[in-house]
C-alpha positions in Angstrom: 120.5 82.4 81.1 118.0 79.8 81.4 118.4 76.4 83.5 120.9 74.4 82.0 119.6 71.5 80.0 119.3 67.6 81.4 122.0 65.2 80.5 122.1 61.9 81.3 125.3 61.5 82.9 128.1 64.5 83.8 131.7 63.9 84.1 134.3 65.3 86.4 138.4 64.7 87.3 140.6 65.5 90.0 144.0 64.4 91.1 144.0 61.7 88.5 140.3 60.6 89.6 137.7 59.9 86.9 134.4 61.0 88.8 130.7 60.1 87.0 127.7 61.5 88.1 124.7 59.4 86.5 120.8 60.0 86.8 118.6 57.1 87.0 114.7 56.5 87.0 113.0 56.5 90.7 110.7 54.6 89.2 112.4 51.5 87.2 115.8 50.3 89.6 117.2 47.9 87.9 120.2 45.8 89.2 122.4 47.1 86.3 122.1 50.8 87.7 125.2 50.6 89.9 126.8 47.6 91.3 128.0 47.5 94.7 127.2 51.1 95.2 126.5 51.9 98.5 123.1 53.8 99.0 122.3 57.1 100.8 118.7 57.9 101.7 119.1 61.6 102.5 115.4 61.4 103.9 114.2 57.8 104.6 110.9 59.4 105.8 110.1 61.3 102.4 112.4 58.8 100.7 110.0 55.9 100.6 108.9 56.6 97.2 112.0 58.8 96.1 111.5 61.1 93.4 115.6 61.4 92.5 118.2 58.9 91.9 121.5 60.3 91.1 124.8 57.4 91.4 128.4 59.1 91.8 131.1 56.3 90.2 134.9 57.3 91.0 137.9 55.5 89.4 141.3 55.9 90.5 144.4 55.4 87.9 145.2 51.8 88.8 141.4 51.2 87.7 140.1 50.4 91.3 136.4 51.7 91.8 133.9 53.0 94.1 130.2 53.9 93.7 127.0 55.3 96.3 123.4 56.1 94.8 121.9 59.2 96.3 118.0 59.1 96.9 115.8 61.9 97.7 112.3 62.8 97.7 110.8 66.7 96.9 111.1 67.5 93.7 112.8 65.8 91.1 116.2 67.0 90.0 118.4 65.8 87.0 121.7 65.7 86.7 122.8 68.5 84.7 126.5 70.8 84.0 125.5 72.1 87.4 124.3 69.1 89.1 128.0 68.2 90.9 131.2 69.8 91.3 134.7 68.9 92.9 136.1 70.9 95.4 139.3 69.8 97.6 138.6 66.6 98.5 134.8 66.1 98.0 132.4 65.8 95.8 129.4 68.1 96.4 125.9 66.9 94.2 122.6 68.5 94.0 120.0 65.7 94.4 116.3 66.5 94.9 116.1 69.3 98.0 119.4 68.5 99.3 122.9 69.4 98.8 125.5 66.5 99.9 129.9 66.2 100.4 131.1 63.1 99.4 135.0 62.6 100.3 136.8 61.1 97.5 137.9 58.6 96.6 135.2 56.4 98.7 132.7 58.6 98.7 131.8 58.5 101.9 129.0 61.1 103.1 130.5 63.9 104.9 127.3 65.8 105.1 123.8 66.0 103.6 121.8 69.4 103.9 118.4 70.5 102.8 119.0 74.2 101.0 115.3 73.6 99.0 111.8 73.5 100.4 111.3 71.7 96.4 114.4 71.1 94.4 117.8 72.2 94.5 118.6 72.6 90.6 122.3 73.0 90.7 125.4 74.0 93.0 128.3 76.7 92.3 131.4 77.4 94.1 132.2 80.8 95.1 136.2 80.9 95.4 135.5 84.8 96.5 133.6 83.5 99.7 134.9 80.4 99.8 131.4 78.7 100.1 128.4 76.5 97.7 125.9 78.7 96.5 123.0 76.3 95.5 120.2 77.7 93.0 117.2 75.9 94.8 113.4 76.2 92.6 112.3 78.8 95.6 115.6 79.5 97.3 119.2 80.2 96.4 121.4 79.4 99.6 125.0 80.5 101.2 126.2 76.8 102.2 129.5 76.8 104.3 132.2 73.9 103.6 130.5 72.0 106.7 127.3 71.8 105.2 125.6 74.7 107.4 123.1 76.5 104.9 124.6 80.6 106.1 121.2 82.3 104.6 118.6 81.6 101.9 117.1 84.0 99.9 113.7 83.4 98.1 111.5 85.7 95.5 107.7 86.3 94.6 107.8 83.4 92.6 109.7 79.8 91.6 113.5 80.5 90.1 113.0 78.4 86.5 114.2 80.9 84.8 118.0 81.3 84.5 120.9 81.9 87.7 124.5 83.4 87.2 127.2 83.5 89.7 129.3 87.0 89.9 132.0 87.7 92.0 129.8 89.4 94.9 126.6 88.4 93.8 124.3 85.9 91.8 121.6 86.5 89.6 118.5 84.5 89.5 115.3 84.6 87.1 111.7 83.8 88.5 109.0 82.4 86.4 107.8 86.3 85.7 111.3 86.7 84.3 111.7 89.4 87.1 115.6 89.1 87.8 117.0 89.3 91.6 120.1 90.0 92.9 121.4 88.7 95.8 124.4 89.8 97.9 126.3 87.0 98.4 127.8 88.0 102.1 124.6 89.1 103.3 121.9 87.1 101.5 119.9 90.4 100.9 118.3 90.4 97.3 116.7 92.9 95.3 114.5 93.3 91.8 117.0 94.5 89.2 114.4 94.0 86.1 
C-alpha cells in the first residue's frame, strides 16, 4: 500500500455535521481561502513562513457555519483520505509535523502535538486501543485522546512507502521497501521483509 494520493479537499459527517477539510497554498493566501476562519499557528516560531495550510469548514443542519485554518511549518503535508478523521466530538487533522483535536462544531483547539520531526502524512484510529496512530515521514506514533504522543517508533530510513493499520499492529514501508511492524501497545517494531 503506497501513501494515499493528494486531493484537494476531503469530506467528513457526524451527527448531522457536514465537516470539509481543504488544503491551500502557503505560498498564495488569498482572501477567498476561508472567510472568518479563525487561524491556528501550531508553531509561530517555525510558522513564519509556513510550509502547510490546511482549513477545517463545519456546517450544522440549520446551515450555520464555522471555519479555523491550520498553519505549520516542517514538511509540507496535503490533505489526503488520511489527512483528518472524526472521532466523538473532535476533529483530529494531520497538518505538517503536528497532529491537532478540534471540538466540533466550533472547532475550537483542544490540543496540538508534534508526532513528526518532518511531516506527519496521515492519522488512524485504533478502536482496539482506543488511541491515534499517526504515520509520520520518520516516525509512526501512539497518540492518546489528550494529545500525549505514548511512543514513537522510527526505521533505517523515511516511511514513503505504504502504512496499514491491523488490529494489534500497523505496518509501515520505508523508502528501501523494507516493511516494519510495530506493536501497537508497546511501540516495539521489527523488519518483517
Amino acid at each position: 500500500m503506497r501513501y494515499a494520493r493528494a486531493i484537494v479537499e476531503l469530506k467528513l459527517s457526524s451527527q448531522g455535521l457536514s465537516i470539509v477539510v481543504s488544503n491551500h497554498s502557503p505560498f498564495e493566501p488569498t482572501e477567498s481561502d476561508v472567510r472568518n476562519a479563525v487561524t491556528y499557528k501550531l508553531d509561530p516560531a517555525r510558522d513564519r513562513r509556513p510550509t502547510s495550510r490546511h482549513s477545517i469548514e463545519v456546517v450544522d443542519p440549520s446551515g450555520a457555519s464555522h471555519a479555523c485554518m491550520l498553519t505549520a511549518g516542517g514538511g509540507a503535508s496535503a490533505v489526503h483520505e488520511h489527512s483528518a478523521l472524526v472521532h466523538d466530538d473532535s476533529v483530529i487533522v494531520a497538518v505538517g509535523p503536528h497532529l491537532c483535536a478540534l471540538r466540533l462544531p466550533k472547532l475550537d483547539l483542544d490540543w496540538s502535538v508534534v508526532v513528526d520531526e518532518a511531516t506527519c502524512f496521515g492519522v488512524y484510529y485504533s478502536a482496539k486501543h482506543d488511541c491515534y496512530v499517526s504515520h509520520g515521514e520518520i516516525e509512526v506514533a501512539r497518540v492518546a485522546l489528550d494529545g500525549r504522543v505514548v511512543w514513537s517508533a522510527s526505521g533505517k530510513d523515511i516511511f514513503s512507502e505504504g502504512f496499514a493499520l491491523h488490529d494489534d499492529y500497523a505496518e509501515v514501508v520505508d523508502f528501501n521497501h523494507e516493511t516494519y511492524r510495530i506493536d501497537l501497545a508497546t511501540g516495539r517494531s521489527f523488519i518483517v521483509k
